[in-house]
C-alpha positions in Angstrom: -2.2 -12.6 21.4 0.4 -14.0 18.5 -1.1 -12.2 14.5 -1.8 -15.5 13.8 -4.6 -16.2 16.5 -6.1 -12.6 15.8 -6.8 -13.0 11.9 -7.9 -16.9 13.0 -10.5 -14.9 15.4 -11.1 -12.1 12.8 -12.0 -14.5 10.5 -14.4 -17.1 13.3 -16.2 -13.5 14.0 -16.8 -13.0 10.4 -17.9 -16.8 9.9 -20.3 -16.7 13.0 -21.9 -13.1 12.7 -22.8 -14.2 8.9 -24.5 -17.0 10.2 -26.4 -15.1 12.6 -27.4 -11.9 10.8 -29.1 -14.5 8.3 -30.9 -15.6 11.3 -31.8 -12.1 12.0 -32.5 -11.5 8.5 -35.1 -14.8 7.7 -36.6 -14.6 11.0 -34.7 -17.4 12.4 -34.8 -17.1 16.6 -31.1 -17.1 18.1 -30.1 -18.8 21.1 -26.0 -17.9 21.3 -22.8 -17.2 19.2 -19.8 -17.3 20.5 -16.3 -17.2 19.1 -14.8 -19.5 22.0 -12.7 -22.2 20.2 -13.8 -25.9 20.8 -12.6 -29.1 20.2 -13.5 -29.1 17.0 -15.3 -25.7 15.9 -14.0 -22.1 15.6 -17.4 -20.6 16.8 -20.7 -21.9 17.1 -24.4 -19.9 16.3 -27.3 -21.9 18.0 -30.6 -21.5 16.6 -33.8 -22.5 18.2 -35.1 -26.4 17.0 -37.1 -26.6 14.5 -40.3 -27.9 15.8 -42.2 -29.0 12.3 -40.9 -32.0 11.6 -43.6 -34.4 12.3 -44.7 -32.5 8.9 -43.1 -33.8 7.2 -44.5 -36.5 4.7 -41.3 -38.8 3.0 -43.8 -40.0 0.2 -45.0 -36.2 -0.9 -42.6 -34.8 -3.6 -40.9 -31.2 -2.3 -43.4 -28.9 -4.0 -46.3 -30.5 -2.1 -44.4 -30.4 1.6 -46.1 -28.1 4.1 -44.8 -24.9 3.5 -44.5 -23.8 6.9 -42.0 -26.8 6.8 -40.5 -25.8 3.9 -39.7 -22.5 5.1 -38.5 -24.1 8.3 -35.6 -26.4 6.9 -34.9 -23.8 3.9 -34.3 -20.9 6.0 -31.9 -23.2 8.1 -29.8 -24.0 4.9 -29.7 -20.4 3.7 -28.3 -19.8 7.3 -25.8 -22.8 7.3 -24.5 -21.6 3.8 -24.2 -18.2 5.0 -22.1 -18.5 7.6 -18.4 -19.4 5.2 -19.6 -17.0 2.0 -19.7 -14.0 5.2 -16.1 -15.2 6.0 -14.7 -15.4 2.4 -16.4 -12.0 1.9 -15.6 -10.4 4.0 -12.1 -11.5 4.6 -11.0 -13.6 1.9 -8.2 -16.4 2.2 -4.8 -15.8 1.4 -3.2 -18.4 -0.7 -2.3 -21.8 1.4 -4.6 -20.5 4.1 -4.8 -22.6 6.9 -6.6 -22.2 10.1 -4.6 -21.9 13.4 -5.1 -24.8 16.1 -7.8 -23.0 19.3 -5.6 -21.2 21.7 -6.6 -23.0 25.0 -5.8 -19.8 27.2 -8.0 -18.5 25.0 -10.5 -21.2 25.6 -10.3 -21.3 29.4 -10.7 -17.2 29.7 -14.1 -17.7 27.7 -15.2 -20.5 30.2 -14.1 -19.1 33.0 -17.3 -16.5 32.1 -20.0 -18.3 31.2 -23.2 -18.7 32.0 -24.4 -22.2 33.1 -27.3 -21.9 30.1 -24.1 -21.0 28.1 -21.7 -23.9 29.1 -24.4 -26.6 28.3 -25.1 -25.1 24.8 -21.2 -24.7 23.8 -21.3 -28.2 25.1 -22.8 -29.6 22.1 -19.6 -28.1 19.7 -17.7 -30.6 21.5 -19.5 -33.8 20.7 -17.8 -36.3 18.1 -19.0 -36.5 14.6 -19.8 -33.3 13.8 -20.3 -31.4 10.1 -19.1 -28.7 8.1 -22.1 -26.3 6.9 -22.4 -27.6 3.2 -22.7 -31.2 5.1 -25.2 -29.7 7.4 -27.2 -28.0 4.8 -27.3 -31.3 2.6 -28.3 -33.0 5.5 -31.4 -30.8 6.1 -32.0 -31.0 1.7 -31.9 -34.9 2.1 -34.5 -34.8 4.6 -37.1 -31.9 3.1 -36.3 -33.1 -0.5 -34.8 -37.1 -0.5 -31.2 -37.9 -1.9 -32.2 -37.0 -5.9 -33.4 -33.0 -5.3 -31.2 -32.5 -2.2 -28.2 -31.1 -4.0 -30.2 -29.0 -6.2 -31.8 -27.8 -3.7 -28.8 -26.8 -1.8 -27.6 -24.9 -5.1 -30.5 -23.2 -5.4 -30.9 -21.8 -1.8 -27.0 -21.4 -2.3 -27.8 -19.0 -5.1 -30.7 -17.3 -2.9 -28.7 -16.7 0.0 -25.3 -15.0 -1.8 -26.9 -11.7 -3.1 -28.3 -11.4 0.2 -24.3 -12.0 2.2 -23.2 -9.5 -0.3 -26.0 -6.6 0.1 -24.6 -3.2 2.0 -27.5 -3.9 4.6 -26.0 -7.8 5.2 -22.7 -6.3 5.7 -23.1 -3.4 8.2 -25.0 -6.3 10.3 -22.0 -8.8 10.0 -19.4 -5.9 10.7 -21.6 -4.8 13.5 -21.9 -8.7 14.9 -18.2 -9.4 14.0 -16.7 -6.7 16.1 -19.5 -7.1 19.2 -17.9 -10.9 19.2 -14.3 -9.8 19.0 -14.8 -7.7 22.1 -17.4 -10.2 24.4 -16.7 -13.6 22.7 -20.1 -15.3 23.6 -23.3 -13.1 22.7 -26.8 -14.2 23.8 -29.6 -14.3 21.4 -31.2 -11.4 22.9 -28.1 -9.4 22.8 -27.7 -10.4 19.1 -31.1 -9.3 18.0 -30.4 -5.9 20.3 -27.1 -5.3 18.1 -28.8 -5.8 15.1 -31.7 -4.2 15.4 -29.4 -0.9 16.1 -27.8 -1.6 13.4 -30.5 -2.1 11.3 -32.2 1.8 12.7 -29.2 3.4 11.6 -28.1 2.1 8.0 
């Protein structure tokens, strides 16, 4: 494996375990993170669907949205944001840093080893039109909050999540994550919530 694609998958471990330790950490339920390049993502960390949105009520203004719905789609931004504040922490970019193309040998080892659950999940990272995590956590605002409160919303929950990526406790669970991914690639959310949980008894 060239330096090159090792720092690129240093760096997609430290992006994805962020994303999922915030899971861990607001409650969110896991499905799979993998570090197996796709056509367009690094990594991908599948949460479970939010199932609240027939809460929500376009004409209420934000502070009067069912909080339980609130807490949904919130939670889901603090996890979005998390995942490139865990990377730039964690390994930050050296000047004129640009990400290596997916090795496909790389790619076909990973699916060569997956489960059929597994395939039809990293399935979805392959679809067209897909978002960064700022786009997908404005996305969620917009809906919870309409196009006027959206980006402060974002900001806000921006501010929340940061001291939270940059606690000691945040980053024994992304190191922890980080290295499990390095070594099995795809991790399912059970195994996730085992390797943090351990994590969690010992620090």
């Amino acid at each position: 494996m060239s330096d090159d694609l090792a720092a690129w998958r240093e760096r997609a471990a430290c992006h994805e375990a962020a994303h999922a330790a915030m899971s861990y950490v607001l409650g969110v339920p896991l499905d799979l993170v993998s570090i197996g390049p796709t056509a367009r993502w690094g990594g991908v960390c599948f949460s479970r669907p939010l199932r609240v949105c027939d809460e929500l009520d376009v004409d209420r203004p934000l502070p009067l949205q069912p909080a339980r719905l609130r807490r949904g789609i919130e939670t889901r931004i603090m996890v979005a944001l998390a995942g490139p504040l865990g990377e730039l922490y964690a390994r930050p970019k050296p000047a004129g840093y640009e990400p290596p193309a997916p090795d496909e040998q790389v790619a076909h080892e990973l699916a060569a080893r997956l489960t059929g659950e597994e395939r039809e999940l990293l399935s979805c990272g392959e679809e067209p039109g897909g978002q960064s995590d700022r786009e997908d956590a404005r996305r969620l605002a917009w809906a919870l909050a309409g196009a006027e409160e959206a980006e402060a919303l974002v900001s806000y929950l921006g501010v929340a999540t940061r001291p939270l990526v940059l606690s000691a406790r945040f980053r024994h669970l992304l190191e922890a994550l980080a290295a499990a991914l390095l070594e099995q690639e795809v991790l399912g959310g059970r195994a996730v919530r085992r390797i943090l949980q351990s994590e969690d008894e010992t620090t």
